[in-house]
N, C-alpha and C positions, 0 to 999 in steps of 0.2 A: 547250333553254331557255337563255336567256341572262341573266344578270342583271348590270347593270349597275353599274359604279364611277362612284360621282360626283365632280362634279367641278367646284373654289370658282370661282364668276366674279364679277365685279365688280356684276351687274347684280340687288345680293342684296335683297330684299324683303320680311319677313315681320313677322307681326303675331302678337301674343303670344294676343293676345283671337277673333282669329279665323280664327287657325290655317293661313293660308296657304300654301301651298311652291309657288316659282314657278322656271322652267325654259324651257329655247330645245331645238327638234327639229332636225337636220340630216339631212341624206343624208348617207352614207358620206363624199361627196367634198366635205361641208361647203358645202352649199348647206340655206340654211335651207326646213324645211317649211311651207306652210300647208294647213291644211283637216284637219291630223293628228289623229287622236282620242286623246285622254289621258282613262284610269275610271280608278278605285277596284275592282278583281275586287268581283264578287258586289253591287256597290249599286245605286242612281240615279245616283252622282256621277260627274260628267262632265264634260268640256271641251273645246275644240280651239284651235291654233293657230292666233296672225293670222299675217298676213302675212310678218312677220317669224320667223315661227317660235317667240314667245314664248305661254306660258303660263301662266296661276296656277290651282291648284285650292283648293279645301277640304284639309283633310287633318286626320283625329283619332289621334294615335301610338298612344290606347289602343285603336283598331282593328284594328292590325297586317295591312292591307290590303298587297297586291301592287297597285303602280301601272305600270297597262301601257296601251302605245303601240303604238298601230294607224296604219297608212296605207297602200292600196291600192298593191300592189306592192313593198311590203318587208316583211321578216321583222317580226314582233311585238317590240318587246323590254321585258322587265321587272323592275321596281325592288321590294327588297324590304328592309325595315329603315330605313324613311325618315327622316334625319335634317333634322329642322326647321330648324338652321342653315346651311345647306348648297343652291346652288338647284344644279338640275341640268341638265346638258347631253349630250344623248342623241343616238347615231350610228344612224341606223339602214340594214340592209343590204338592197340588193335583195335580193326574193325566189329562193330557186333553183328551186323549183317540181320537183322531182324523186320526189315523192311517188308519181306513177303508175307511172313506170316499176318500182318496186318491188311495187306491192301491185293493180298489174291488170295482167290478159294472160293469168291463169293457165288454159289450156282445158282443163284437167283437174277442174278445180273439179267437186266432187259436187253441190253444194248451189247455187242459185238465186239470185238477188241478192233478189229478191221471199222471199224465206223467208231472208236473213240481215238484212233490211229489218226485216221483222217481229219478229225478235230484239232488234236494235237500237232498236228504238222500247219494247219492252217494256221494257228495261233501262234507257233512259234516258230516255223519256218517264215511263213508267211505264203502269201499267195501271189507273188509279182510273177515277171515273166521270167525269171530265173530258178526260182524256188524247185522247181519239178527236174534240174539238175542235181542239186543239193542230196545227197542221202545221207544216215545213221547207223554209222556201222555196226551199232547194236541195239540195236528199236529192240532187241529182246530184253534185254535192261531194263526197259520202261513200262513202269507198271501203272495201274488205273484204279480209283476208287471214285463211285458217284454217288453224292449227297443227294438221295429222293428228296428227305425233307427239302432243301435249299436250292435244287436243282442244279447243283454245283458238282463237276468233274473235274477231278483235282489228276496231276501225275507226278509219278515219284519215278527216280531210280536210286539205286546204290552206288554204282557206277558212274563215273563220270560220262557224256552222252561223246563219242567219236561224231562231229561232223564234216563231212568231207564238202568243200565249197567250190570246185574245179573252176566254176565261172569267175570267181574272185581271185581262184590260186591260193584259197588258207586251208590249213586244218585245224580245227578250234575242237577244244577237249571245254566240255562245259560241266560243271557242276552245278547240277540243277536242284537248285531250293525250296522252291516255290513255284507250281504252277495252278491257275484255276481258272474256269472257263464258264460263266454263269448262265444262265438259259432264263429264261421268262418264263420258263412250262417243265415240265417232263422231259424233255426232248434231249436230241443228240446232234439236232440241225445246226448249221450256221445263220440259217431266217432269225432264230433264238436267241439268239444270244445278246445279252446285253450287256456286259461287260468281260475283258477277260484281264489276266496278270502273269505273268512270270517272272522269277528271281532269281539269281546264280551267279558262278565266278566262271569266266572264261580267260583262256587261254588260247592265242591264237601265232600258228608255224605257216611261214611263206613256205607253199611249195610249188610255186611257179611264180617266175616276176618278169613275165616276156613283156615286150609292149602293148600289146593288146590287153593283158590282163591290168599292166599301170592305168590301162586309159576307164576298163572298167571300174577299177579302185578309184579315179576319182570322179568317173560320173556317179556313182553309188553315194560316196561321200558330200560331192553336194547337193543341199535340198535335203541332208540328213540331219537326226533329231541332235549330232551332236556341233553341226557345223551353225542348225541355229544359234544353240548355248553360245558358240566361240561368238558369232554374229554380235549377238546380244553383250554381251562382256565386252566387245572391243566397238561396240555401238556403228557398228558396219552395216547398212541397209541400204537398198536399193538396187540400181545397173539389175548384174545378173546374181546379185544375193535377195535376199525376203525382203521382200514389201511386206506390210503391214496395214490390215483395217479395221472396219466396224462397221455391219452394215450396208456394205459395197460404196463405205466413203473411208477413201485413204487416212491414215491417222500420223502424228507425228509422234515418233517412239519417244522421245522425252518427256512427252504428256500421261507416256502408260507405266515409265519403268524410271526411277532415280538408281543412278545404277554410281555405283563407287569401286576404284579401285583402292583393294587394302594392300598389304606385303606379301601374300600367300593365296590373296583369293579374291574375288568380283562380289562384291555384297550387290544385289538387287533386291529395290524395296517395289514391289507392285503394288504401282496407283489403283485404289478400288474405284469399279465403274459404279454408279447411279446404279438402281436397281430396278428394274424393270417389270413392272406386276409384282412386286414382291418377291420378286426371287434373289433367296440369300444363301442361295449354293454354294455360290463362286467370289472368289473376292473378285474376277476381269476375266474375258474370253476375247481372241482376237481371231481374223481371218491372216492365214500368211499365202502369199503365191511366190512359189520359189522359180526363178527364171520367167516369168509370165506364163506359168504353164501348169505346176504343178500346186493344186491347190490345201490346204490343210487347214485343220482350227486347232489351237491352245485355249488349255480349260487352267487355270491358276487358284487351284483351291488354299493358297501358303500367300501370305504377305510377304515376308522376307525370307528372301533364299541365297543360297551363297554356290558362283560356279569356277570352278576348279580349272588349272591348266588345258586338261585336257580337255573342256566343253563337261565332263561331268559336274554333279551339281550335289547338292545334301537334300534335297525334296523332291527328286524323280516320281515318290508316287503320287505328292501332293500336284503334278502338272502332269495334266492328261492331254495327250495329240489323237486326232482324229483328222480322218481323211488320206493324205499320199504318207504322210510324216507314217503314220499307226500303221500301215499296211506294210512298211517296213522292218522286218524283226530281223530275227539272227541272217535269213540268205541275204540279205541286203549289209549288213555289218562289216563297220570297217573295223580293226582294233582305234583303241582309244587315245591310243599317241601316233596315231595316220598323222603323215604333215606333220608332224613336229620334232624338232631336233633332238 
């Protein structure tokens, strides 16, 4: 991953009121882009380059969005710590495309690409009652390497992943980083598995917004990992948002989380619980039931974390959900400025 250095040019733009940050795409050898795509990771916000290679997007600082650039046949590159006074000017490299020769070819393989398919959709589409709507328009893309020693099945693509969402109405173009899927044994099963992860930048285009599909955007979104963060930050519990406990005895969130607002961002300091038998895995774990229905547990291996406008946070992988929260991956996903102006 690359992140880029910006850099001041004369052709500076912006607007206090409406938050602009504008910027010019190049090729490596300084020939300006058009048609280049510039998002926001994880929202609707979007843009592309004219002709000249110039761009202006939206931009909220107290989002703390990764701003990345797509163009067909060069490498991604992405900006993070976006400074409003500052426009940017972005090099981007052809692609090397070296991907296959690493992680196909191997005729040893035990396991099927059809049964590490099937893993792979489980862990990141997920497995709800929507999920088996959801398809990949190019699962050819996606390639597979498994760690005998580690029991570890990782997936890559080169390509950004096309996922079409119909039940939601989005299409989300993902840039997949990071995937791994770890087993207790040799295996390919989901019995196996004891942990799994995925990383990447999404982009996400309404392509239906009828009423039915509004109504499934915001059942999806609440009881979602990111409607806790907002929860938690604006210290909203209770009615029909998360309860909180321990134990199957109700807890008072004050006692688990010193939570502060700063200018930019939600500082939370998580209260460590007592330790139980000695276990010093975790600094706190709680139960949450969202609506009195949907049950989940948070694992908080971070003392202090800090959560951002949109319910995103700086220690996602320090705070692990299990239960309704986990089972939720990308089919369940709303973008990251849902509900927000």
């Amino acid at each position: 991953m690359k992140i880029l250095f910006f850099f001041l040019v004369l052709l500076f733009s912006i607007s206090c009121f409406s938050q602009r940050i504008a910027g010019k795409v190049f090729s490596n050898d300084k020939v300006p882009l058009s048609g280049a795509n510039v998002f926001l990771d994880g929202t609707t916000i979007s843009t592309s380059t004219d002709e000249n290679g110039n761009f202006v997007i939206e931009y909220d600082p107290d989002a703390k969005n990764t701003l990345v650039f797509s163009y067909m046949g060069f490498e991604n590159q992405y900006i993070t710590n976006l400074d409003l006074k500052k426009d940017i000017v972005v090099y981007m490299e052809i692609a090397k495309n070296t991907l296959k020769e690493i992680v196909v070819g191997n005729k040893k393989d035990i396991f099927t690409r059809e049964q590490r398919l099937k893993i792979f959709r489980e862990y990141f589409i997920g497995e709800t009652r929507n999920s088996a709507k959801i398809t990949i328009e190019n699962e050819d893309d996606i390639h597979f390497k498994y760690d005998r020693l580690n029991h570890v099945l990782q997936a890559y693509s080169d390509k950004p992943l096309v996922i079409i969402n119909s039940y939601l109405g989005y299409k989300i173009s993902y840039d997949l980083q990071k995937f791994e899927v770890t087993f207790g044994s040799l295996s390919i099963y989901s019995r196996d598995v004891i942990k799994s992860y995925y990383a990447g930048f999404s982009h996400f285009e309404e392509i239906n917004n009828s009423d039915l599909i509004l109504k499934r955007r915001e059942e999806a979104y609440k009881g979602s990992q990111i409607n806790f963060f907002r929860n938690l930050a604006n210290g909203t519990w209770g009615q029909d948002q998360f309860f909180i406990s321990k134990n199957n005895s109700d807890v008072i969130p004050e006692n688990c989380f010193k939570v502060s607002k700063q200018d930019n961002f939600t500082k939370v300091e998580v209260i460590s619980q007592r330790k139980e038998n000695g276990d010093k895995k975790f600094v706190a774990s709680y139960d949450l039931v969202f609506g009195n229905r949907e049950e989940s547990r948070v694992i908080f291996d971070v003392k202090t974390f800090y959560i951002y406008k949109y319910g995103n946070n700086s220690n996602i992988e320090d705070i692990i959900f299990t239960g309704k929260i986990a089972e939720e991956k990308i089919g369940e996903m709303v973008p990251l400025n849902y509900g927000i102006n």
